[in-house]
N, C-alpha and C positions, 0 to 999 in steps of 0.2 A: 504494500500500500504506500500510496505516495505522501511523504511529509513533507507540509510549506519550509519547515524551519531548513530542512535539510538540502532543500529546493536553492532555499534562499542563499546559501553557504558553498552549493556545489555551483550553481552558475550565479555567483556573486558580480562578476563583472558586469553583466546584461542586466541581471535580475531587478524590475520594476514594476509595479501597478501596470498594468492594458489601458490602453486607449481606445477611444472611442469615434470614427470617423464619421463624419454625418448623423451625430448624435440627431436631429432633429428630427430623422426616420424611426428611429429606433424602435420597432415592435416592441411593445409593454411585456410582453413576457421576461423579454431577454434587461429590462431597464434593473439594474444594481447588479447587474453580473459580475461575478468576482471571480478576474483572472489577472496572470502575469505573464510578461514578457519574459522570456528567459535566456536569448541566447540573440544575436546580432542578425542572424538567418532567419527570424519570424517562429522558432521554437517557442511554444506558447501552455501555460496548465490552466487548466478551468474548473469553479466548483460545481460539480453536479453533484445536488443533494449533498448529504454528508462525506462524499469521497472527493478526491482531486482526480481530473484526469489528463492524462497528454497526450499533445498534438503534434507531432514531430513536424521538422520545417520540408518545408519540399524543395528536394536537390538544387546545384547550380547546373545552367548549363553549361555547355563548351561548344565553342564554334567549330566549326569543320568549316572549310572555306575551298578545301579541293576534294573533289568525289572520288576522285583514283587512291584516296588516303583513307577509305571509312577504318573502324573498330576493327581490331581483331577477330573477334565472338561476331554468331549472329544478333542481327540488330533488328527490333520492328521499326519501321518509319509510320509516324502517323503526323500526319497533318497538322501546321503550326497556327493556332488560330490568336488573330491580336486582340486581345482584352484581357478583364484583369485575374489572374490568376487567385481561385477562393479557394478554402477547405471548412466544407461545409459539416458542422458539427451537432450533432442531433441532443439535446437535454432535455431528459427524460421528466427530470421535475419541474421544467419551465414549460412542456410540450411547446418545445418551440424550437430553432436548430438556426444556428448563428452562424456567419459571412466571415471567419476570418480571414484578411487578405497575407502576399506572401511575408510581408515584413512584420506580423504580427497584430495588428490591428482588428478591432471589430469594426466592423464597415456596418452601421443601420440603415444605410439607404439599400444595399445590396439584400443585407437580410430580407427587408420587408418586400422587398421586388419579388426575389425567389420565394416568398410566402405567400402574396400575392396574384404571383401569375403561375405560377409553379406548384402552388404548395400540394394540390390534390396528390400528383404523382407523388412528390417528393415523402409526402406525411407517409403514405404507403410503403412507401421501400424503408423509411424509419420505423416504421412499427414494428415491420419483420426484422429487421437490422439497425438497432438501435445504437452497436458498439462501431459501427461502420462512419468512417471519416471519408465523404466524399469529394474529389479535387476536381474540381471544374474552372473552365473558363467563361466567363462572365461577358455577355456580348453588349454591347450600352450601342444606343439607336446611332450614334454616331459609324459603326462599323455596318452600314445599312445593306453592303451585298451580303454578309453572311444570313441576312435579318430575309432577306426579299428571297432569297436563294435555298435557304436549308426551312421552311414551315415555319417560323419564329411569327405566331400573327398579333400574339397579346402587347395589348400596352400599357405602362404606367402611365398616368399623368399626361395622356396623349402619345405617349413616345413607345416603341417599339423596345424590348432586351429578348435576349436570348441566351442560350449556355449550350455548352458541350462539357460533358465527364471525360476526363482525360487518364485519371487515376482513383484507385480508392485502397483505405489501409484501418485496420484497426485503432480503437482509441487504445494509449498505452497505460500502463501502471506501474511500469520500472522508470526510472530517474536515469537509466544508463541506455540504455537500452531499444530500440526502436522496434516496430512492430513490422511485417514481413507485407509489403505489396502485392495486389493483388492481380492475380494473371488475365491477361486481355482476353481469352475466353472466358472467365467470368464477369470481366466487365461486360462484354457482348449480353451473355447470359442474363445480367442483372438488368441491364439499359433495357434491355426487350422487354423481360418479364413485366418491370414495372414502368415502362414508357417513358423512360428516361433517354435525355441526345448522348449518342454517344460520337465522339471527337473519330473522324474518318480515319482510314489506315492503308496504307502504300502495299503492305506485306513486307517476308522479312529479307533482309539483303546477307549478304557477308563481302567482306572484304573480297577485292577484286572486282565487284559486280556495279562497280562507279556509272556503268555505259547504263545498264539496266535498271538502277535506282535515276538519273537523270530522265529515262525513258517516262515511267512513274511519275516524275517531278513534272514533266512536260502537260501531263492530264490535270494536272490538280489547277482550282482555277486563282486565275491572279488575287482574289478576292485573301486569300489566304497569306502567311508570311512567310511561307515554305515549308521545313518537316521539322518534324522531332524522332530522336531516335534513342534508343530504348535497347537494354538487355531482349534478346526474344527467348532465350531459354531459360529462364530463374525470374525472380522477383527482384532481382538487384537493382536499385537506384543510384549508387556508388559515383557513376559516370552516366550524366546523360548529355546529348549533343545537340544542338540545331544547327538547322540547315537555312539560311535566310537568303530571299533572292537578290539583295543587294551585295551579299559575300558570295557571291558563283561566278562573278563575272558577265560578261557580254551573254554567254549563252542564254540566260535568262535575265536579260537589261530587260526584255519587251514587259516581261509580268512584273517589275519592279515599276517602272510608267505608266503602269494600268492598274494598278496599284495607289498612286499617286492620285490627289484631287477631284482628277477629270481635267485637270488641266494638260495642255501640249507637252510642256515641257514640266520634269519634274520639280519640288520645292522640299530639298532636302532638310533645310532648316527647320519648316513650317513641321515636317513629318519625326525631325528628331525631338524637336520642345515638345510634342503633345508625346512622344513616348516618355522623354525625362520626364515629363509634369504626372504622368500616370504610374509611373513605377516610384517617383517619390514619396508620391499621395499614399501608394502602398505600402509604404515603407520596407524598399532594398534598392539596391545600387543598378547601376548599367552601365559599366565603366566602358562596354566600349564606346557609348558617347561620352563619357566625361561623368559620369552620374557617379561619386564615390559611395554614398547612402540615401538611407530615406530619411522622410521624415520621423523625429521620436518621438513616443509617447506626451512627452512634457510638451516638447513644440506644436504634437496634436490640438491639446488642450488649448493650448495659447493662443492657436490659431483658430480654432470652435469658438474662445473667448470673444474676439474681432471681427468675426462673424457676425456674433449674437448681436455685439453691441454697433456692427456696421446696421443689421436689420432692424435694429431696433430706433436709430436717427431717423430710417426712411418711412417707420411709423408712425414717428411723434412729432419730428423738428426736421423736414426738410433743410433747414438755414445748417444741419450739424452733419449734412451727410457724405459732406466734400472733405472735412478733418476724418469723417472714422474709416471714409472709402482708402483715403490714405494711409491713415494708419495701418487698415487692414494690409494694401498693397505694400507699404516698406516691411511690413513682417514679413510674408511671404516671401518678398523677392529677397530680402535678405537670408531667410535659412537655406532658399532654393541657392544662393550662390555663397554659401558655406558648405554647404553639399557637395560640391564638384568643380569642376574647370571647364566652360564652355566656349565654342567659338563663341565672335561678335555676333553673325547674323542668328546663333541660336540663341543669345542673349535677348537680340531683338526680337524677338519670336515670343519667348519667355513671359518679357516685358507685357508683351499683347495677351499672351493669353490672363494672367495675373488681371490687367484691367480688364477684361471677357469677364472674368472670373468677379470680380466684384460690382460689374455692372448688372450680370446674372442674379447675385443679393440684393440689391438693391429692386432689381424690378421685379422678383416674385414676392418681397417683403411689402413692394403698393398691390402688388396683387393681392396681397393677403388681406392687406390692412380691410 
């Protein structure tokens, strides 16, 4: 059985109170939830009822960048889809099953989505499999081919999400210890039974087969970010890889353009700030843009805090809403460039979406009002 105290002492360096991201979604069930952050990777413990339990963080990847190089071992390739990586956790005594993203976080706008638009399937595959941690990627209206392309028809709030399962793993009880992944014929198995998306699949390659995995890659539609690849014979998470169509070169320039905007020509800046600004929000890095970390816990807060009190001028005092939009904006932009080292033009990007981002506050807080 898992001990806080012990918890607390064996990942001392990480160990702190959870954070709360888009607290103002937050399903009532999951509102005073008591968990910790534990480790810089999004390792995370949570109270359910009187036990603790764990979530172990999920892998880094590694880039492959030439196809004549894969893995040793065979490898499954499944499809690399852009949004935010969740692990979705099921609590028994809150009946309710909570969004944490990969840096740790509880996401309430996520949760309530999947509760919301999902939750019928989802509550079902919980019921029967309560100890099950499911990894899904989180499709937000903004990635609208995968929305229009794969059945995604529900909306929040007018807007369109969607999900694919990519993995799933037992909850843990050891402190050391991780829980064993589960094989993509039972994922298959599971996604059918109970009407779950499951994350498409290339099949499996080995080393040497670089002509015939490109072949595979050629089918998949641009819509995607290219592949992920994966142990195919064990449960190992150890080493996992992706394959992104900006790192393959020319042979796949075309689906990296089609990819892009809709515009002619591509806007690499516009497409690297909205990747940094989403994996910070989730708290973990992306160094190959410059992204060193995410956002923490405490900064969560801080940043919820300037929020509240950006939405709350555009309620009461118009005359106050240009100091707190500020405020809000030099916070952000500040931890965003304590975080990492960006070029200029993603700096400039940044900058824009930050003011996106609090313009977005302000006009749903007169919507509210």
């Amino acid at each position: 059985m898992l001990d806080l105290n012990e918890l607390r002492e064996l990942y001392s360096t990480n160990f702190q109170a959870g954070a709360v991201v888009n607290s103002g979604d937050l399903p009532a069930p999951l509102s005073g939830l008591e968990f910790y952050l534990l480790s810089g990777n999004g390792r995370v413990v949570l109270r359910q009822g009187e036990k603790l339990v764990m979530v172990q963080s999920y892998p880094e990847m590694e880039a492959i960048t030439d196809l004549g190089q894969l893995p040793p071992d065979p490898v499954l390739a499944e499809v690399k889809a852009d949004g935010g990586n969740i692990r979705l956790v099921y609590l028994s005594d809150r009946h309710s099953f909570a969004a944490i993203t990969r840096g740790g976080h509880l996401d309430g706008s996520i949760s309530a989505i999947l509760d919301n638009l999902f939750g019928e399937a989802l509550r079902a595959f919980f019921t029967d499999h309560p100890e099950t941690v499911v990894c899904l990627e989180f499709i937000r209206h903004k990635e609208a081919g995968y929305l229009a392309g794969y059945g995604f028809t529900a909306r929040w709030h007018g807007r369109p999400a969607g999900y694919f399962v990519f993995d799933m793993f037992d909850k843990g009880c050891d402190a050391k210890t991780d829980t064993p992944w589960y094989e993509r014929k039972t994922l298959e198995t599971l996604c059918a039974r109970y009407g779950l998306s499951l994350i498409p699949n290339l099949g499996v390659f080995t080393n040497g087969e670089g002509d015939r995995l490109a072949l595979a890659l050629a089918e998949v539609p641009p819509v995607f970010e290219g592949a992920v690849l994966k142990a195919a014979d064990s449960r190992d998470r150890r080493r996992i890889y992706k394959l992104r169509w900006e790192n393959l070169g020319e042979r796949f320039a075309e689906k990296q353009r089609q990819r892009e905007t809709g515009k002619a020509e591509p806007l690499p800046a516009v497409r690297d700030a909205a990747v940094i600004m989403e994996h910070f929000r989730q708290g973990y890095e992306q160094p190959e843009l410059g992204l060193k970390r995410g956002i923490s816990p405490d900064e969560q807060k801080e940043l919820e805090a300037w929020q509240v009190a950006l939405a709350q001028a555009a309620q009461t005092d118009k005359r106050t809403i240009g100091p707190a939009a500020n405020h809000y904006k030099s916070f952000l932009e500040g931890i965003l460039t304590a975080a990492g080292s960006f070029s200029p033009n993603v700096q400039v990007e940044l900058h824009n979406m930050v003011k996106a981002r609090a313009g977005r506050i302000v006009a749903e807080a007169l919507r509210q009002k």
